[in-house]
N, C-alpha and C positions, 0 to 999 in steps of 0.2 A: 291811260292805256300803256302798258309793258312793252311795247315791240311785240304785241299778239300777232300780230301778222308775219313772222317767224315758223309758225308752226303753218304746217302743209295744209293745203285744203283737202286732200285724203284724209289726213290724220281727222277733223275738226271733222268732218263729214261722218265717222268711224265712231266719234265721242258721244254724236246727238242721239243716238240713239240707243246710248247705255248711260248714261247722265242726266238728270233731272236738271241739272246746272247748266246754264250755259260755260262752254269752255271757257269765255272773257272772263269770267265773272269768279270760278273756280283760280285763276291763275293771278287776278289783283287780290284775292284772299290770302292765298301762298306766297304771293312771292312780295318781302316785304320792303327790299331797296332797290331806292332808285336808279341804283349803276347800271349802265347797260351790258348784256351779256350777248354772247355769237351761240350761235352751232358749235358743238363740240362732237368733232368725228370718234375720237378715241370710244371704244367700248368703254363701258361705265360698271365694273363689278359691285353688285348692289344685295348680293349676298349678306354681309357681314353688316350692309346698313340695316335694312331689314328685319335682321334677327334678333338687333339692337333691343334688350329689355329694360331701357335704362328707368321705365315708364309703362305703365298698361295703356293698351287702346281704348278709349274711349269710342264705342259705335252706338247705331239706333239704326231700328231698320220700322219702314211702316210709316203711313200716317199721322198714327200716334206714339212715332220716335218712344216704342218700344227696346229698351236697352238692351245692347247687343254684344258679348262678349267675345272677342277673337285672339285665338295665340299660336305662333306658329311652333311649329315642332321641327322644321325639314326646308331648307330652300338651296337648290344647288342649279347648278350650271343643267341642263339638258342634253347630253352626246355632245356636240361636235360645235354645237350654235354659239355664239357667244352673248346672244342677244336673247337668249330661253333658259327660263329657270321653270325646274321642278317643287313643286311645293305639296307639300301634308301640314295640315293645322285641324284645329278644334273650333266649332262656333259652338257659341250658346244662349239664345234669345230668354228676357229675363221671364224666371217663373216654369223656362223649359226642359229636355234633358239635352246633354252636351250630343255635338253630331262633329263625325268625322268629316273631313272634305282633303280633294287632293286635286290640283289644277298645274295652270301653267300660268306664269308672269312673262309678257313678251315686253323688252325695253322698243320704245318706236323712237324716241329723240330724246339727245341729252344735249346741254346749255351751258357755256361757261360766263361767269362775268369778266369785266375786264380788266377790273383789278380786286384785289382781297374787300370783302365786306366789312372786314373792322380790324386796323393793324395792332391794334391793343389788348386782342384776346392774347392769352399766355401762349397759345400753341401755332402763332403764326408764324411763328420763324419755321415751323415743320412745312407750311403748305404750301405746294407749288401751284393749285388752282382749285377756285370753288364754283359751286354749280347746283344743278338740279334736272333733274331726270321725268318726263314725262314717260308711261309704262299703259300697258293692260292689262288685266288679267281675268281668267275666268277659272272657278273655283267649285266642286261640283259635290257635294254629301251624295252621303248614301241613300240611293233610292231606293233602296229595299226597306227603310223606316220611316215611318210619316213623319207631316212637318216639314219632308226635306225639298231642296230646289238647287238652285245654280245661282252661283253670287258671280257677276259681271262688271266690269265699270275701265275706272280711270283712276291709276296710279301718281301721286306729286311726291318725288322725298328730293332733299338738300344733302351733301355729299362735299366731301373735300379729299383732295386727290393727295398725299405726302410725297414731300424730295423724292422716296423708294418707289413709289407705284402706286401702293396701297389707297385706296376710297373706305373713308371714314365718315360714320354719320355725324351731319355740322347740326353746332346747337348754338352757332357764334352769335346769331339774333334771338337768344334765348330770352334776354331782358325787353323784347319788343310782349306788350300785353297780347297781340295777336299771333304770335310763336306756331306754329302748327309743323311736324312732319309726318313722314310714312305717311300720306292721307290717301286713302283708298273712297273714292264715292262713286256709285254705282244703283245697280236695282236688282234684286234677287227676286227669282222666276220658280214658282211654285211648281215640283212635277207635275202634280195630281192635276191643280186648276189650270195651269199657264197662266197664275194671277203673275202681274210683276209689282212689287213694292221697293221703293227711294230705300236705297242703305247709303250710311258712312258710318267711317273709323279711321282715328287717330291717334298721334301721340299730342297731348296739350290742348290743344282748342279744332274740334269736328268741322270741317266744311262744310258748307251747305245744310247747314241744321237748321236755319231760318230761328224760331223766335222761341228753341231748345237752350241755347248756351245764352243767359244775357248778365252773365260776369263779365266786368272790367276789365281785374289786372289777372284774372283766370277764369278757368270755366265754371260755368258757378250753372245747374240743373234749374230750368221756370219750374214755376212749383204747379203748373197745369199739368204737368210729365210727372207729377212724384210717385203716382198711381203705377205707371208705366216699367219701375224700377229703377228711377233716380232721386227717390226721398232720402236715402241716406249718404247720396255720392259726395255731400263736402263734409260729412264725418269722417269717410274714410279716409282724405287725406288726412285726417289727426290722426289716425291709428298711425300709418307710416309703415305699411310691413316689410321685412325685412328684404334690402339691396343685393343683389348677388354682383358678384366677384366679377363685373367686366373687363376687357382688357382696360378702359383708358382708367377704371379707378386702382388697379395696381397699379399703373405706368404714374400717374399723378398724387395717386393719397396712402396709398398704402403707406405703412413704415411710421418711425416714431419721429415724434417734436418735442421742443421742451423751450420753455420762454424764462427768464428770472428780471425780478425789479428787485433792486437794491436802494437801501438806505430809503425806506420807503416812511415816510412822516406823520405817524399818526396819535394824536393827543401826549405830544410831548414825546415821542416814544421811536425810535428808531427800528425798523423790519425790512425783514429780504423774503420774500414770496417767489415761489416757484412752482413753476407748473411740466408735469410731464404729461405727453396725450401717446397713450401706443397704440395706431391703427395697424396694426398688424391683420386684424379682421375687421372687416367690414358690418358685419355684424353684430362683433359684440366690441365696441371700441371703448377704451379704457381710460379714465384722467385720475391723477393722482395732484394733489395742491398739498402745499408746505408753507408751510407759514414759521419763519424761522426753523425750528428743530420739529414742528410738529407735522407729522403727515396725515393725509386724509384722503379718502380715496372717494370717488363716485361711483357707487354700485351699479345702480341702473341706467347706463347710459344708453344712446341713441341717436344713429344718423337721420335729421329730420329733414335737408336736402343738399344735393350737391350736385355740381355742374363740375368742369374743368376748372371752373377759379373758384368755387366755394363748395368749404363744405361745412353745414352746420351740424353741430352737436348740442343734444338738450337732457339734462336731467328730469330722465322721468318721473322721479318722486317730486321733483319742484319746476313745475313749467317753466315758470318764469326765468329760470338759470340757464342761459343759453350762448355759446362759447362758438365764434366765427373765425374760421380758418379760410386764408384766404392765400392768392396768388397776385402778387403787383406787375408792375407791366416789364421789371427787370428780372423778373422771374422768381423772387425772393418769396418767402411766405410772410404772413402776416398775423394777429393774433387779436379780436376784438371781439364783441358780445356784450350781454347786460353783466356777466359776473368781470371780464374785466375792466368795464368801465368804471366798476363801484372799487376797485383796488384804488383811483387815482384819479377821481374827477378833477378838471374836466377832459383827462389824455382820455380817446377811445379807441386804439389800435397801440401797438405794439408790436418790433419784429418776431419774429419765430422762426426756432431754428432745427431742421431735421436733419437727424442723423444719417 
């Protein structure tokens, strides 16, 4: 148990009855270390975490965790509150047509720990404190089109606050296999019947999905749900579609790198290999390799995943060719993958150096 006995007995009183989960049970899901954290009085601006697309949500609403699609278009402050946000987004239950909705997210308590959850993430020297924010919200489509109801529940996301002020979505426990944020779990209320059916949605791994999610080191669809709209959900991570332009991957990737090995030993044979990466876009990133005087470029490249400290890139015409750019704990870049480990076995990293 977490220190659950933190949170008010109004609040936990207010939860049961929009939650299928018991609140204990919802908050040892989310909250993944052991450090202990206080009340944190400060308002918590949870705007920008929120709207964070670094990742689609993964939801299910119903019995039969019926796959549910949700994105938001609109979250801002409400008048004068500091503690009420306005929201507009999209749902789209699978097989169905998309429905508008527009509600309101009330923050009721936010939590700080009492020191940094991991001093080895590259961007800790920016944080002056981390945390996590318990929320509500209610969410209402249009009742003038059927199918439609009101989505209710209880909000978990993870936050870190910078030297400046600014609250940033944390993904510092991203290598934990149980990673979850943004988690919204709730019950959406039929106009027409007053029927209520279990929803959730997230980023990474769903709360309360019970015996929907039974991947290990990610969320991986039971195939009793494939019917449902989850047969093809671990193809599409191999598709990969395409990343938009967040702030923290300008602030961290953007821009170009270039690595070179010298006097490199191969059948008798002396070579200098050189590699240029220009992430200028995120989209379409570009690597050029040299091999003494000869160049060569990668047509079809592709960012296949990245966090703060990693970003991979994979040649789409050859799977297998796959190039790891990385951030060490002095802030330096790094350069490793299957193609440069076959430059020089057994070295598998190498520095890298951006312009």
């Amino acid at each position: 148990m977490k220190l659950i006995n933190i949170i008010c007995l109004f609040f936990v009183n207010l939860l049961i009855g929009q939650v299928s989960c018991p609140i204990d049970d919802l908050l040892d899901e989310f909250i993944l270390s052991s450090i202990k954290y206080n009340e944190y009085k400060k308002d918590v601006d949870i705007d920008l975490v929120l709207l964070d697309d670094r990742t689609e949500y993964l939801g299910f609403i119903g019995s039969n965790k019926k796959r549910l699609f949700v994105s938001f278009e609109f979250i801002d402050k409400s008048g004068d509150i500091n503690t009420c946000y306005s929201v507009k987004g999209i749902t789209r239950v699978y097989k169905g047509a998309s429905r508008n909705f527009n509600g309101e997210i009330h923050l009721s308590n936010s939590y700080v720990y009492q020191k940094l959850l991991d001093n080895e993430v590259s961007y800790a020297s920016e944080i002056e404190s981390q945390g996590f924010s318990v929320l509500n919200y209610q969410f209402f489509e249009n009742e003038n089109l059927s199918s439609t109801g009101i989505f209710k529940g209880v909000i978990l996301l993870n936050w870190y606050r910078d030297k400046k002020g600014k609250y940033h979505y944390d993904e510092t426990l991203d290598y934990y296999p149980e990673y979850s944020n943004c988690s919204f779990t709730g019950t959406w209320e039929s106009y027409k019947t007053g029927k209520k059916s279990k929803t959730s949605w997230a980023h990474y791994r769903i709360l309360c999905s019970d015996d929907l999610d039974i991947g290990s080191s990610e969320f991986s669809a039971n195939e009793k749900y494939f019917k449902y709209g989850w047969s093809n959900i671990n193809e599409e991570k191999k598709v990969h579609p395409p990343i938009k332009n967040l702030s923290f991957l300008k602030k961290n990737w953007l821009g170009k790198y270039h690595f070179s090995l010298e006097d490199l030993e191969r059948m008798g044979e002396t070579h200098s290999v050189y590699y240029d990466f220009d992430i200028s876009d995120i989209n379409n990133p570009k690597i050029i390799s040299q091999l003494d005087k000869e160049s060569k470029k990668v047509k079809n490249c592709e960012v296949t995943h990245i966090t703060k400290d990693t970003l991979v890139l994979m040649d789409k015409n050859k799977n297998d060719d796959i190039y790891v750019l990385s951030v060490d704990k002095s802030g330096g870049y790094n350069i490793a993958g299957s193609v440069i480990y076959l430059l020089n076995p057994p070295n598998d990293e190498y520095p890298l150096i951006k312009d």
